[in-house]
KEDOMAR-483353 format. One line per field, with one value per residue: residue in three letters; y, z, x of N, C-alpha, C in turn. Coordinates in steps of 0.2 Angstrom, whole numbers, plus 5000, padded with zeros to 4 digits. Each point is the difference from the previous one (the first is absolute). Layout:
pavex (ALA, ...)
nv (Y, ...)
nw (Z, ...)
nu (X, ...)
cav (Y, ...)
caw (Z, ...)
cau (X, ...)
cv (Y, ...)
cw (Z, ...)
cu (X, ...)
This chain:
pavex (UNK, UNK, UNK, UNK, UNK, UNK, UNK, UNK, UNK, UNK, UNK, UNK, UNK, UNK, UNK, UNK, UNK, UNK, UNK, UNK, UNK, UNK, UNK, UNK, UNK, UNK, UNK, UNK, UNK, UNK, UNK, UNK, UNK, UNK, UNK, UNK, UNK, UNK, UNK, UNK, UNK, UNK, UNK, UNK, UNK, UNK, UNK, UNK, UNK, UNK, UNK, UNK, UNK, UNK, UNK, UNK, UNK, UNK, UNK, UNK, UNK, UNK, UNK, UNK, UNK, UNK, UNK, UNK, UNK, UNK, UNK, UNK, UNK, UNK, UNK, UNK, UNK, UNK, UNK, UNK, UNK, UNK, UNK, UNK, UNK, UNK, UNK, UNK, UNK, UNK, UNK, UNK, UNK, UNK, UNK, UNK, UNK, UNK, UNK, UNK, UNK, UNK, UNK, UNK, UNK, UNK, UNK, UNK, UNK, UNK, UNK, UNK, UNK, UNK, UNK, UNK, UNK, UNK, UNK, UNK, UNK, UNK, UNK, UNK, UNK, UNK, UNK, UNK, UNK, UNK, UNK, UNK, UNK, UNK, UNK, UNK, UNK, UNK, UNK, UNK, UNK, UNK, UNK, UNK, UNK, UNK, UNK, UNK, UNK, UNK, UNK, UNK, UNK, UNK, UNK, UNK, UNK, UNK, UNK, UNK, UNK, UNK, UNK, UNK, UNK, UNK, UNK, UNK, UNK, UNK, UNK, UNK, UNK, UNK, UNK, UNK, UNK, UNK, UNK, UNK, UNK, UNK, UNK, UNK, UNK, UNK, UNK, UNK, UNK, UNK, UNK, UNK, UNK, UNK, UNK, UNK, UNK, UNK, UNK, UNK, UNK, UNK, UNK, UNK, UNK, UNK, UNK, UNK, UNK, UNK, UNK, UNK, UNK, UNK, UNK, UNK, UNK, UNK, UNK, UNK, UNK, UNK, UNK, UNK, UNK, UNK, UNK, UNK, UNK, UNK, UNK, UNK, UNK, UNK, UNK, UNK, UNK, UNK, UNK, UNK, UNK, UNK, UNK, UNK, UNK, UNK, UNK, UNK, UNK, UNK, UNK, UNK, UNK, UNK, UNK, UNK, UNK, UNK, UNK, UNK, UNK, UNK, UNK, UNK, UNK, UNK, UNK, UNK, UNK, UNK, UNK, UNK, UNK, UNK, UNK, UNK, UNK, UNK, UNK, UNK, UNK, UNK, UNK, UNK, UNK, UNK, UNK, UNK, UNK, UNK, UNK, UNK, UNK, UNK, UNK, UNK, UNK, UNK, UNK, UNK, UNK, UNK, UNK, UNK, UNK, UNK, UNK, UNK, UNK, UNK, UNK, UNK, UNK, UNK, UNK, UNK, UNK, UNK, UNK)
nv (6271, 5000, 4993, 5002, 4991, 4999, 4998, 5000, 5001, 4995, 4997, 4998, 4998, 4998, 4991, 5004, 5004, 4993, 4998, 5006, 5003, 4996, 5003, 5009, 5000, 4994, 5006, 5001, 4996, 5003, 5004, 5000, 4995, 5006, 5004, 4996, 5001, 5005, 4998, 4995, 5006, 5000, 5000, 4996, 5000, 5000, 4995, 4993, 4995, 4999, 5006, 4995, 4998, 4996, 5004, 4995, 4995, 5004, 5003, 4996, 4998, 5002, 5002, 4993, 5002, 5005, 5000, 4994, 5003, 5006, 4996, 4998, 5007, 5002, 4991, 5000, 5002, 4994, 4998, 5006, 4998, 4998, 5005, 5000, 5005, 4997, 4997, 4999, 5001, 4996, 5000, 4996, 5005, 5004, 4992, 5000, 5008, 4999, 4996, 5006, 5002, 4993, 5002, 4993, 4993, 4998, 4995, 5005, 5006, 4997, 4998, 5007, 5002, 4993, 5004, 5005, 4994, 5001, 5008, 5002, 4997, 5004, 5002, 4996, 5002, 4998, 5007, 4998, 4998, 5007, 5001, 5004, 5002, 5007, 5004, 5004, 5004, 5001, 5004, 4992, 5000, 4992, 5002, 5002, 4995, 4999, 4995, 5008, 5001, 4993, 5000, 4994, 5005, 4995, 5004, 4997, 5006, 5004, 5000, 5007, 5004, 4999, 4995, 5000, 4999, 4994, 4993, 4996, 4994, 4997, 4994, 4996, 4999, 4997, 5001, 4991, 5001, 5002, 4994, 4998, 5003, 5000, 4993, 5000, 5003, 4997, 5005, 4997, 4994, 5004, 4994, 4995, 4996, 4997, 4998, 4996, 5006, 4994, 5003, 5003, 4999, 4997, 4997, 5005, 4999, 5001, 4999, 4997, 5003, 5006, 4999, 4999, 5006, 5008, 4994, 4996, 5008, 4999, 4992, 5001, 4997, 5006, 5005, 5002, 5000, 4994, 5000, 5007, 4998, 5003, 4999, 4997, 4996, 5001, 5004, 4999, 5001, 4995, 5001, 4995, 5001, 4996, 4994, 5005, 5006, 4994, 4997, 5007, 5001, 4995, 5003, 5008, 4997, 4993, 5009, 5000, 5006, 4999, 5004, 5002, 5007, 4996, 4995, 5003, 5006, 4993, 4997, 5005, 4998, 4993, 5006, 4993, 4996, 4992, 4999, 4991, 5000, 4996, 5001, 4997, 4999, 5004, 5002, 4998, 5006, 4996, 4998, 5005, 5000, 5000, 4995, 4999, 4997, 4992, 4999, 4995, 4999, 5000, 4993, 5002, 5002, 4996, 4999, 5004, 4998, 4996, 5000, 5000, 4994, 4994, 5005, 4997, 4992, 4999, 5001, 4996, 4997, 5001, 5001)
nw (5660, 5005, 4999, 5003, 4997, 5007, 4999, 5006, 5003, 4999, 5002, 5008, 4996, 5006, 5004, 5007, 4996, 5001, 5006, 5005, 4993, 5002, 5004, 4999, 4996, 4992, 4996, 5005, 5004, 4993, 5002, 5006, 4998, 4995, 5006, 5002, 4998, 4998, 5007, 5002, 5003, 5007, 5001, 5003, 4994, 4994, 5002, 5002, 4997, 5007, 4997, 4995, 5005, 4994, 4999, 4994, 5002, 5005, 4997, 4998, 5003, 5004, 4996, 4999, 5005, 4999, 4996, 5003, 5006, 4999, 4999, 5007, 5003, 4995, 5005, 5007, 4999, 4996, 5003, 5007, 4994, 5007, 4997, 5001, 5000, 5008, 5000, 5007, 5001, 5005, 5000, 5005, 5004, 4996, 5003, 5006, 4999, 4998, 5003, 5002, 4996, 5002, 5002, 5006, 4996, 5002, 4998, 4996, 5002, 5001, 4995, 4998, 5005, 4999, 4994, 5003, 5001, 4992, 5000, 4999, 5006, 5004, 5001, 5006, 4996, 4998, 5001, 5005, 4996, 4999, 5004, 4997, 5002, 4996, 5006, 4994, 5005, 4995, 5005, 5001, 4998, 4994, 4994, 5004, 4998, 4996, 4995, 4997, 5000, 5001, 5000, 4997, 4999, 4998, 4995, 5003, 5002, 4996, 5005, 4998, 4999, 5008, 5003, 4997, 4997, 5005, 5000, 5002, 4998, 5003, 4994, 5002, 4996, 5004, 5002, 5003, 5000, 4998, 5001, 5007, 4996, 4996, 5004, 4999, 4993, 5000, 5001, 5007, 4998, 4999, 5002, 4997, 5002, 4992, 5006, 4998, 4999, 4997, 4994, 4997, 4999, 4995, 5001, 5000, 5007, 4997, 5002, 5004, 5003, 5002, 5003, 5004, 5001, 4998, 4999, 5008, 5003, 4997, 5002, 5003, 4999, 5004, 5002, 4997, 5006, 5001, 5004, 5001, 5002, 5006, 4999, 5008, 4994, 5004, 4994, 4996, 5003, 4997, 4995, 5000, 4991, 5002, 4998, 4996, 5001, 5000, 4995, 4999, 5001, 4998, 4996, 5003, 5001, 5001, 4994, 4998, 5003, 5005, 4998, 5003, 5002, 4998, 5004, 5005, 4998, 4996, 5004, 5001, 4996, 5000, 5004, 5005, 5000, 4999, 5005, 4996, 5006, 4997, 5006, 5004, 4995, 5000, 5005, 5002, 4996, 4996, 4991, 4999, 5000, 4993, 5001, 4997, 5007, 5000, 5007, 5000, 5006, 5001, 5000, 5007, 5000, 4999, 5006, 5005, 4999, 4999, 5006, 5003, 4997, 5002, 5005, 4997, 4998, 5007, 5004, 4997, 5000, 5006, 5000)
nu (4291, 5005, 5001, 5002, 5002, 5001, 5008, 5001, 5003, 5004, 4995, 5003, 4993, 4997, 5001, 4996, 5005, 5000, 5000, 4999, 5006, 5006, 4999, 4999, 5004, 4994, 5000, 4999, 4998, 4997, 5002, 4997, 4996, 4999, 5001, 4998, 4996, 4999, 5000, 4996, 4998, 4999, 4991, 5001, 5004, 4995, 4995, 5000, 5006, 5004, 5002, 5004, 5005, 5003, 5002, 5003, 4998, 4999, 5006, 5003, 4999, 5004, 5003, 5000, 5000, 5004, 5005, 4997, 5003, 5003, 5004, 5000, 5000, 5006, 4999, 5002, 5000, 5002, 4998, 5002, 5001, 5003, 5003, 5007, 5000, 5003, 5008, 5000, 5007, 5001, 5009, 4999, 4997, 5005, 5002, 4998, 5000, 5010, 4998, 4997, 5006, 5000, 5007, 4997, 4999, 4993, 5002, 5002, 4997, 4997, 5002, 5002, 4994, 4998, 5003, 4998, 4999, 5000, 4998, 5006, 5002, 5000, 5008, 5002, 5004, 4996, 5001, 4997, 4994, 4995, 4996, 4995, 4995, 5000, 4998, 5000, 5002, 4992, 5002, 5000, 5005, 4999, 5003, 5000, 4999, 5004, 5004, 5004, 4995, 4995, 5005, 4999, 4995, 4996, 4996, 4994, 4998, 4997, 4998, 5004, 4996, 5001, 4997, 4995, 5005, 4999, 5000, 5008, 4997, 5004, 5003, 5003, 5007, 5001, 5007, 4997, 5008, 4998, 4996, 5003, 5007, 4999, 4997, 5006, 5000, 4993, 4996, 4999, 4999, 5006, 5006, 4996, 5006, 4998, 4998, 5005, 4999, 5002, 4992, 5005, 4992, 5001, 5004, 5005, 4998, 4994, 5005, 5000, 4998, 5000, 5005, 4997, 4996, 5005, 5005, 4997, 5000, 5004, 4998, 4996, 4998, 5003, 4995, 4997, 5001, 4996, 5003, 5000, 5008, 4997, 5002, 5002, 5001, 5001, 5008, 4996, 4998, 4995, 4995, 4997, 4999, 5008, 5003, 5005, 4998, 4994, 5003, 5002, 4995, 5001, 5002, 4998, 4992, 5005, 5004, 4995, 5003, 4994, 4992, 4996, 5003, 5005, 4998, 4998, 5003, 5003, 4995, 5003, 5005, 4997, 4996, 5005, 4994, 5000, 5004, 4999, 5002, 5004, 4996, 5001, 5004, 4992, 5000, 4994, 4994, 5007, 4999, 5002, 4994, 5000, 4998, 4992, 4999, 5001, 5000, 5002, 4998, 4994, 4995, 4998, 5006, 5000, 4997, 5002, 5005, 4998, 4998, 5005, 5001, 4993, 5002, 5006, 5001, 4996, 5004, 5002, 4995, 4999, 5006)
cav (4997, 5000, 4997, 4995, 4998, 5000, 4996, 5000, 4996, 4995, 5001, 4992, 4998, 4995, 4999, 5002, 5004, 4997, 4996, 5003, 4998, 4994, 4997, 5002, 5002, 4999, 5003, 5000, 4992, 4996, 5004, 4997, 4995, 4998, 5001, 4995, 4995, 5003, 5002, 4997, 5001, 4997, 5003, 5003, 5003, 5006, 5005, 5001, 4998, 5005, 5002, 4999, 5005, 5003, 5008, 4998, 4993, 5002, 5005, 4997, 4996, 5007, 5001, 4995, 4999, 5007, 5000, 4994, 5003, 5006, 4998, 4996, 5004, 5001, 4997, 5001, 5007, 5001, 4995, 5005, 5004, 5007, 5001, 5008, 5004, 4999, 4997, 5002, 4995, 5002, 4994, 4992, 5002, 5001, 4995, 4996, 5004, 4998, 4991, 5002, 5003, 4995, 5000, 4995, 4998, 5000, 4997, 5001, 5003, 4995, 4995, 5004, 5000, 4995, 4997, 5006, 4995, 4998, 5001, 4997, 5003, 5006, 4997, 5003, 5006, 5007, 5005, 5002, 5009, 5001, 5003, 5005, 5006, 5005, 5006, 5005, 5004, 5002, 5003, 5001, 4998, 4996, 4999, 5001, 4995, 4996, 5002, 5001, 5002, 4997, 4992, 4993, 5001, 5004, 5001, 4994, 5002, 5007, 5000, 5006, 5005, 4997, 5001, 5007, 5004, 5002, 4996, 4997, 4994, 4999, 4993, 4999, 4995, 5001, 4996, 5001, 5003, 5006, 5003, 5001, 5006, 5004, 5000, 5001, 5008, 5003, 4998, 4990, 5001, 5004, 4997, 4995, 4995, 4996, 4995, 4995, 5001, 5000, 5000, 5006, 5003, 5009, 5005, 4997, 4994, 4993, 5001, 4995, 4999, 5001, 4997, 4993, 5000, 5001, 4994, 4998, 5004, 5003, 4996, 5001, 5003, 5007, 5003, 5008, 5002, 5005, 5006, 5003, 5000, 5007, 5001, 5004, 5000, 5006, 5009, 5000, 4997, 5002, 4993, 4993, 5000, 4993, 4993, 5001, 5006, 4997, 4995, 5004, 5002, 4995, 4998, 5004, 5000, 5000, 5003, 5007, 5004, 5002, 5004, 5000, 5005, 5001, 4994, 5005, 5003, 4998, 5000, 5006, 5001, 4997, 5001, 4996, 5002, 4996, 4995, 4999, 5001, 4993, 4993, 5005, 5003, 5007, 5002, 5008, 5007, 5002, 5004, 5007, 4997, 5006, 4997, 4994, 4992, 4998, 4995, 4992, 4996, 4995, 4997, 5005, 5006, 5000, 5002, 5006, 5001, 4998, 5005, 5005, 5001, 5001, 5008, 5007, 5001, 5003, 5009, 5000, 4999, 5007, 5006)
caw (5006, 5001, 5006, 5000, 5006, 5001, 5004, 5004, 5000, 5004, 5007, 5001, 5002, 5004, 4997, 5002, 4993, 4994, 5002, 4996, 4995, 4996, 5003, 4997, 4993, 4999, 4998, 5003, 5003, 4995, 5000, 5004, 4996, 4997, 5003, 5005, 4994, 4996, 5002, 5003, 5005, 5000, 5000, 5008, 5002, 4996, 5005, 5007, 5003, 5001, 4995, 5002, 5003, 4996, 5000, 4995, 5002, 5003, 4995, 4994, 5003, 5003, 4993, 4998, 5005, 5002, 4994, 4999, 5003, 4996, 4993, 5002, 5001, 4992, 4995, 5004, 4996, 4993, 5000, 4999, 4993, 5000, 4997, 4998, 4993, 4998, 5006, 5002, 5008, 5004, 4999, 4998, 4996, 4995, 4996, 4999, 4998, 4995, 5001, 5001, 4992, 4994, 4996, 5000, 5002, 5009, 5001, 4999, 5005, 5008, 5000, 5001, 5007, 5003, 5000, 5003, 5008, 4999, 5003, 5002, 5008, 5000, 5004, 5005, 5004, 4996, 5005, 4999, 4996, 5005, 4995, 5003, 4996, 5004, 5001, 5002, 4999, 4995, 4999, 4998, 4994, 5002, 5000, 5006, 5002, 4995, 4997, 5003, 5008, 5003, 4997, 5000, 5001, 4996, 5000, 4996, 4998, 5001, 5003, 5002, 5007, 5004, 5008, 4995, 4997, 5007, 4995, 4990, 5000, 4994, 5001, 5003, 5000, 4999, 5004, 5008, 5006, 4995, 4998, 5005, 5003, 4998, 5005, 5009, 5001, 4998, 5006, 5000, 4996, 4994, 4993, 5003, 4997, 5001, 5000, 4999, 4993, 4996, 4995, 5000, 4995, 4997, 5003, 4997, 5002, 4997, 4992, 4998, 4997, 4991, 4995, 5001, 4998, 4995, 4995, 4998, 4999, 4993, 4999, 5004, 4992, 5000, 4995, 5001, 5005, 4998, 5005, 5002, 5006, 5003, 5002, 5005, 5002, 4997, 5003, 4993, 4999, 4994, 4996, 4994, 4996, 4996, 5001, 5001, 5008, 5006, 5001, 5002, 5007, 5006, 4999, 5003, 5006, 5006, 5003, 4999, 5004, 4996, 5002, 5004, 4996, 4995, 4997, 5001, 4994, 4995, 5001, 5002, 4993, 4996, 5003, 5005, 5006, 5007, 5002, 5005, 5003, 4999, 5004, 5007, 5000, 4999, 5006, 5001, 5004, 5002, 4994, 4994, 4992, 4997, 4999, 5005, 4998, 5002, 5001, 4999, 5006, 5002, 4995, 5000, 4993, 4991, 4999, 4997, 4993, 4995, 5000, 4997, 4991, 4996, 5004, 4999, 4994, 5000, 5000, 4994, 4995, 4999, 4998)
cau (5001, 5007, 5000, 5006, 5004, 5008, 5001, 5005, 5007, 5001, 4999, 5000, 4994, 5002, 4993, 4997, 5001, 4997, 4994, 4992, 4997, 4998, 4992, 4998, 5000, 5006, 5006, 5006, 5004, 5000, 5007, 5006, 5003, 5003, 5006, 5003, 5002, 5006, 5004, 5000, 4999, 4994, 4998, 5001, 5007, 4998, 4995, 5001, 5004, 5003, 5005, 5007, 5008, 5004, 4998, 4999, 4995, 4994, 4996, 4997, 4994, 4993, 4999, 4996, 4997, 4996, 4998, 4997, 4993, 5000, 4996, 4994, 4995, 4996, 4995, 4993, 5000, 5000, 4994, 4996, 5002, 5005, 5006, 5005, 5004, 5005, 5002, 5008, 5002, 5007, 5002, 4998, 4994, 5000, 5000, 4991, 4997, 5000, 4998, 4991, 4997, 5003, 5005, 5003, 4995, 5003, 5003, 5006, 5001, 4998, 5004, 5006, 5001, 5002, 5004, 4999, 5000, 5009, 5006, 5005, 5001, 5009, 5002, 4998, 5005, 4995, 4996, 4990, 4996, 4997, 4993, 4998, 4994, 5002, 4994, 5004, 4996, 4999, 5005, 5007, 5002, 4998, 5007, 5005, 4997, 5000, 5004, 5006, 4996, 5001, 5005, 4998, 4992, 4996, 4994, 4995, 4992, 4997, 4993, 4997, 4997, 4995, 4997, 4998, 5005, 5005, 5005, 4999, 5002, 5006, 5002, 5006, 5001, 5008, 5003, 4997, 5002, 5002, 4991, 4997, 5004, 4996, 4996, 5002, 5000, 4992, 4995, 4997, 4995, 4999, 5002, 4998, 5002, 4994, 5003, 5000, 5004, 5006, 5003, 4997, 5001, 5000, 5007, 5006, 5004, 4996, 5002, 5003, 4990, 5000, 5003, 4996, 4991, 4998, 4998, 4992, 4995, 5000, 4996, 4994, 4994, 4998, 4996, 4999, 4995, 4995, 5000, 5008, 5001, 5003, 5007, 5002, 5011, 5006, 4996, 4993, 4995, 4999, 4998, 5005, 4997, 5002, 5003, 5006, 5000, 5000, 5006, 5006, 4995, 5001, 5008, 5001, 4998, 5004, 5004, 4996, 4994, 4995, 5000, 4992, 4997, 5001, 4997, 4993, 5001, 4998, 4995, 4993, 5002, 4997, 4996, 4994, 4996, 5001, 5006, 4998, 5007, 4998, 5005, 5001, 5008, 5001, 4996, 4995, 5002, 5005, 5003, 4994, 5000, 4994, 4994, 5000, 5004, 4995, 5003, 4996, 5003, 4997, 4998, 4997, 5002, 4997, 4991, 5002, 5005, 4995, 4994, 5006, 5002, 4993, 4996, 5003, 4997, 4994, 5000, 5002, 4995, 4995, 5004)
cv (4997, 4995, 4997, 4997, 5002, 4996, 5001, 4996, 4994, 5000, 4990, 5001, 4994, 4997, 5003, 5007, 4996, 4996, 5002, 5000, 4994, 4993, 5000, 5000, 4993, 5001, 5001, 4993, 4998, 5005, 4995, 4994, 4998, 5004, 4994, 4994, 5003, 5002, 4992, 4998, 4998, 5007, 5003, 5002, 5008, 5005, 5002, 4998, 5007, 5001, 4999, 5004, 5002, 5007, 5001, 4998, 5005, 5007, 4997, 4995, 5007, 5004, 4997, 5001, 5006, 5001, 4995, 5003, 5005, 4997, 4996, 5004, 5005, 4998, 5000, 5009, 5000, 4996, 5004, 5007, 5007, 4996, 5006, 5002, 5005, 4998, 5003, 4997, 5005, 4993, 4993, 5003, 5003, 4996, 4998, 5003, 4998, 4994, 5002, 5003, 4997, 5002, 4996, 4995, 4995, 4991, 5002, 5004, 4997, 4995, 5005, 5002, 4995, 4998, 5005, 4996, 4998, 5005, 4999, 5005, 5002, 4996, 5002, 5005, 5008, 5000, 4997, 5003, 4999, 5004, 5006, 5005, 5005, 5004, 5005, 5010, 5004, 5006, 4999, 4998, 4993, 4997, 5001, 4993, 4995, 5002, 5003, 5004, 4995, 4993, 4996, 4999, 5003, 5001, 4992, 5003, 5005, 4999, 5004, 5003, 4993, 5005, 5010, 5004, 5006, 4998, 4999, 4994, 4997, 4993, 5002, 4994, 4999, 4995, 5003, 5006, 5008, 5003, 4998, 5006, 5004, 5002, 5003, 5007, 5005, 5000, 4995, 5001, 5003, 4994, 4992, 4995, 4993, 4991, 4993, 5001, 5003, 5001, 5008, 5000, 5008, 5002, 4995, 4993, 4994, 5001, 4991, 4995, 5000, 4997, 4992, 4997, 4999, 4997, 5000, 5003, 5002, 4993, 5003, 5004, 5004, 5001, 5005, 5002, 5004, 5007, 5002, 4998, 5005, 4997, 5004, 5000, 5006, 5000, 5001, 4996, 5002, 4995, 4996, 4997, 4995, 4998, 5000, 5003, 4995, 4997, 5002, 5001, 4992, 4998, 5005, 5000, 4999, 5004, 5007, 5002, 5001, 5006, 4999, 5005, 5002, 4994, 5004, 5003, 5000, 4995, 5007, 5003, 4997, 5000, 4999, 5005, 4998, 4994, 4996, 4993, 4990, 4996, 5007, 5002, 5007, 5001, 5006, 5004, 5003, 5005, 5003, 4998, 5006, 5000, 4995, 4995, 4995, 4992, 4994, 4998, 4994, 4999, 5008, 5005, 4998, 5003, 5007, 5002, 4999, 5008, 5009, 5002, 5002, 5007, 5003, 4998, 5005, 5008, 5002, 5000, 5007, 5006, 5002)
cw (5000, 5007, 5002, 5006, 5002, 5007, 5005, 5000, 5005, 5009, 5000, 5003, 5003, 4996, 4999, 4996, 4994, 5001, 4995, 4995, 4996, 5003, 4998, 4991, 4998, 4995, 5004, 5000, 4991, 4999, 5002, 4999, 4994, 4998, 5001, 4992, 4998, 5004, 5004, 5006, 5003, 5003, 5008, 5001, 4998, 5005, 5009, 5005, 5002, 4995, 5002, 5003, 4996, 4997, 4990, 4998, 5002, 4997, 4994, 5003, 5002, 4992, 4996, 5005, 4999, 4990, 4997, 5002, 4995, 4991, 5001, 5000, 4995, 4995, 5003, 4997, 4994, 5002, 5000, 4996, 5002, 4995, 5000, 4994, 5001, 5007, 5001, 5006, 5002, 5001, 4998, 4995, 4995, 4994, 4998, 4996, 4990, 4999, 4999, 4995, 4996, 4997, 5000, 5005, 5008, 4998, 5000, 5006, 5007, 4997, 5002, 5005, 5003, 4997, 5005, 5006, 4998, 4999, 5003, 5007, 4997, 5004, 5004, 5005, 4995, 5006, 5001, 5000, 5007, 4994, 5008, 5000, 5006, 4998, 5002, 4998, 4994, 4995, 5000, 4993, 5004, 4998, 5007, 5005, 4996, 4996, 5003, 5007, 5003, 4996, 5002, 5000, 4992, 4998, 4995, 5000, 5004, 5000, 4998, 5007, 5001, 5006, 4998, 4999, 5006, 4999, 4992, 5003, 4997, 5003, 5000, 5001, 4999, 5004, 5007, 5004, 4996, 5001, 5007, 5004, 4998, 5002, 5007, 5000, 5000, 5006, 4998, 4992, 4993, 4995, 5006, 4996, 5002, 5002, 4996, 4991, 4998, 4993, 4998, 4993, 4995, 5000, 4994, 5002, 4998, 4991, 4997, 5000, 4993, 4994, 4999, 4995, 4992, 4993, 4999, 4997, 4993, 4995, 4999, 4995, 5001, 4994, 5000, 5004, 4997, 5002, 5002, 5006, 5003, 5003, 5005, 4999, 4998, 4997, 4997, 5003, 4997, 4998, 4998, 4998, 4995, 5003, 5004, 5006, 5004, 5002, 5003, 5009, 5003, 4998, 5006, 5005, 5007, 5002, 4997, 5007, 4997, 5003, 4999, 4996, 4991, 4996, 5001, 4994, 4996, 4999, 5002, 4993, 4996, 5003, 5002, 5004, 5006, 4999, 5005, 5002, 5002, 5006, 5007, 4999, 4999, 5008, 5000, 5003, 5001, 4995, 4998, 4995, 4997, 4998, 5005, 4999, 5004, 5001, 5000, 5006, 5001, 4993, 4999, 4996, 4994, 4998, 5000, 4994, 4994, 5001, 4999, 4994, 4996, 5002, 4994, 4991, 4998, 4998, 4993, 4995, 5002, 5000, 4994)
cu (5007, 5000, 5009, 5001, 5006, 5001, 5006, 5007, 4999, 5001, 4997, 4995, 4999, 4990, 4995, 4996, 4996, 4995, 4993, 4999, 5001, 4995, 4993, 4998, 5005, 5002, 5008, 5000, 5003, 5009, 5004, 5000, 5002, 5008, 5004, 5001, 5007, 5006, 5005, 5000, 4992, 4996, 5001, 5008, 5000, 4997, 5000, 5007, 5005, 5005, 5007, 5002, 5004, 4997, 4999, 4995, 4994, 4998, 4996, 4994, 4994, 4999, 4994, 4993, 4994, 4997, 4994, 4991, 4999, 4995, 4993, 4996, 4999, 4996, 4993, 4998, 4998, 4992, 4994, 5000, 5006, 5007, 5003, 5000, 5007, 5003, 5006, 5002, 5007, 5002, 4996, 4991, 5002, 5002, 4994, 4996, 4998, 4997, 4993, 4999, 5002, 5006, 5006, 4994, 5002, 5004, 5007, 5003, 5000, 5007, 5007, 4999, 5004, 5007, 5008, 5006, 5009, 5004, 5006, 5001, 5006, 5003, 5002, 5005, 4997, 4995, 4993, 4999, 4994, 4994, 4998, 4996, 5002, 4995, 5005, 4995, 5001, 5004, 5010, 5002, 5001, 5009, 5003, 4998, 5003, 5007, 5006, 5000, 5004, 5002, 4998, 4992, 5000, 4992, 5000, 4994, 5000, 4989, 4995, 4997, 4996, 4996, 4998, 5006, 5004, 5007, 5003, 5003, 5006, 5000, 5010, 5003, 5010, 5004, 4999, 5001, 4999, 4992, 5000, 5004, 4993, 4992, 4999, 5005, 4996, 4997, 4995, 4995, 5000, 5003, 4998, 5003, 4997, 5003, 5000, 5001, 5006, 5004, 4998, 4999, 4997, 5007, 5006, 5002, 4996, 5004, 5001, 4991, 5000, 5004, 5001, 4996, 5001, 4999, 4995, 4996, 5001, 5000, 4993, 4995, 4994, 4995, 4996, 4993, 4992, 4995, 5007, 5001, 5005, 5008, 5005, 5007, 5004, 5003, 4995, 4993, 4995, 4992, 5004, 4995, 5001, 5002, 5006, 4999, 4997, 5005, 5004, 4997, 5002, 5009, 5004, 4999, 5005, 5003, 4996, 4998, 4993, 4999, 4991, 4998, 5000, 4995, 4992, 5000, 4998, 4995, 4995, 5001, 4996, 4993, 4996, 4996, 4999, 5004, 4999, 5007, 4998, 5006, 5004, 5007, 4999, 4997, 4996, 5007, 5007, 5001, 4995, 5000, 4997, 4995, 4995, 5003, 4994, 5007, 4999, 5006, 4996, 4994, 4991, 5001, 4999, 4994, 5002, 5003, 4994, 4994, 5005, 4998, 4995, 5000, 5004, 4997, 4993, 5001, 5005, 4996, 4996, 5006, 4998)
């Protein structure tokens, strides 16, 4: 029996995302406080206050925010005897992922989120970045969208087939004016430039992210996941089996494009059977998955997820 968790990218959950379960479960209220110890922040900045305007400040805060719940409800899981045998994420989730196989323990990582808030701002005669998800028909080559196609855009994620393999989902991200030419040469709706962000990441131009980050993270006392974690960053994705490959998975993370399909992969390689998809940064019904999956949005889905896993344990034992 093959359970894997996995987890989405960073999306700014407003309170109301977290009410239920940390009302709910105190496994979770027990995250998020002792997030707030380690971070100094308090638990209502963590959880409910509206997320900074500074666009450095609010990644890092919605980060702590959406990761805090994620671990909260692995433990509500672990309560009811479910655990993965193995994890995977796409960006801010394929951090977490690592954090959920023990390959870096949660004081450290919730503290490298939050340390996430000091990045250095560019200055200010450097272009705005813009971000973007494009629905583009299945059949195009998705390069002609991105790169020397189209200068100043580049791919930060590749989705795979959506909306039953009508679509391919792409993430997009470049300078402003470049990823809105580009919006406004498509018919309505095919490239949707997302408002109010500014940080493209996954793309070359978070270079100075990275290069921020990486001291720290090569501090950071990394260790060999107990479970594999599925890996969506490009070009390879892969298992990470050690210490060193997570590491490398959060040193790359701000200028690696990921990719979805390549992260499914190798999970239907490690041959899950069910996936169960932790916190609402993945939406029903958009991604094909290969498998079943079992989503946890609300505190009700656990009893599912939990009843998912005994079914499949079940028909494992009588196979």
């Amino acid at each position: 029996m093959t359970v894997a968790y996995v987890v989405g990218g960073r999306v700014n959950l407003d309170a109301a995302a977290t009410d239920s379960f940390h009302e709910s479960f105190a496994p979770v209220r027990e995250v998020y406080a002792r997030a707030a110890r380690w971070t100094g922040l308090t638990v209502a900045q963590l959880r409910t206050e509206e997320l900074p305007a500074d666009q450095e400040e609010r990644q890092s805060r919605g980060s702590l925010r959406q990761a805090a719940l994620v671990l909260g409800i692995a433990d509500v899981l672990a309560e009811r005897g479910v655990s993965p045998s193995v994890t995977g994420g796409i960006s801010l989730g394929g951090m977490t992922a690592g954090a959920l196989a023990g390959a870096l323990d949660r004081e450290h990582y919730l503290r490298f989120l939050h340390r996430q808030r000091l990045v250095p701002r560019l200055p200010s005669e450097v272009p705005e970045q813009a971000v973007a998800r494009a629905f583009v028909p299945a059949g195009d080559n998705p390069a002609d969208y991105y790169g020397e196609a189209r200068p100043g855009v580049h791919l930060a994620g590749d989705f795979g087939p959506v909306l039953e393999g009508t679509k391919r989902m792409l993430l997009l991200g470049g300078h402003r004016a470049a990823v809105e030419d580009l919006a406004a040469s498509l018919p309505e709706r095919t490239v949707v430039v997302l408002e109010g962000q500014t940080i493209a990441a996954h793309t070359e131009l978070r270079a100075h992210e990275r290069d921020f980050l990486a001291p720290y993270v090569h501090t950071m006392p990394f260790t060999a996941p107990r479970v594999p974690v599925c890996s969506a960053v490009q070009p390879e994705p892969r298992a990470l089996t050690t210490a060193d490959e997570v590491r490398d998975l959060f040193d790359r993370n701000p200028v690696a494009p990921i990719t979805m399909p390549g992260m499914l992969a190798e999970l239907e390689r490690h041959g899950t059977r069910l996936a169960v998809l932790l916190g609402k940064s993945i939406p029903k019904g958009v991604i094909d998955f290969p498998f079943p999956v079992v989503h946890i949005h609300e505190p009700g889905d656990l009893d599912e997820a939990a009843a998912a896993v005994a079914e499949l344990a079940g028909s494992t034992a009588r196979a």
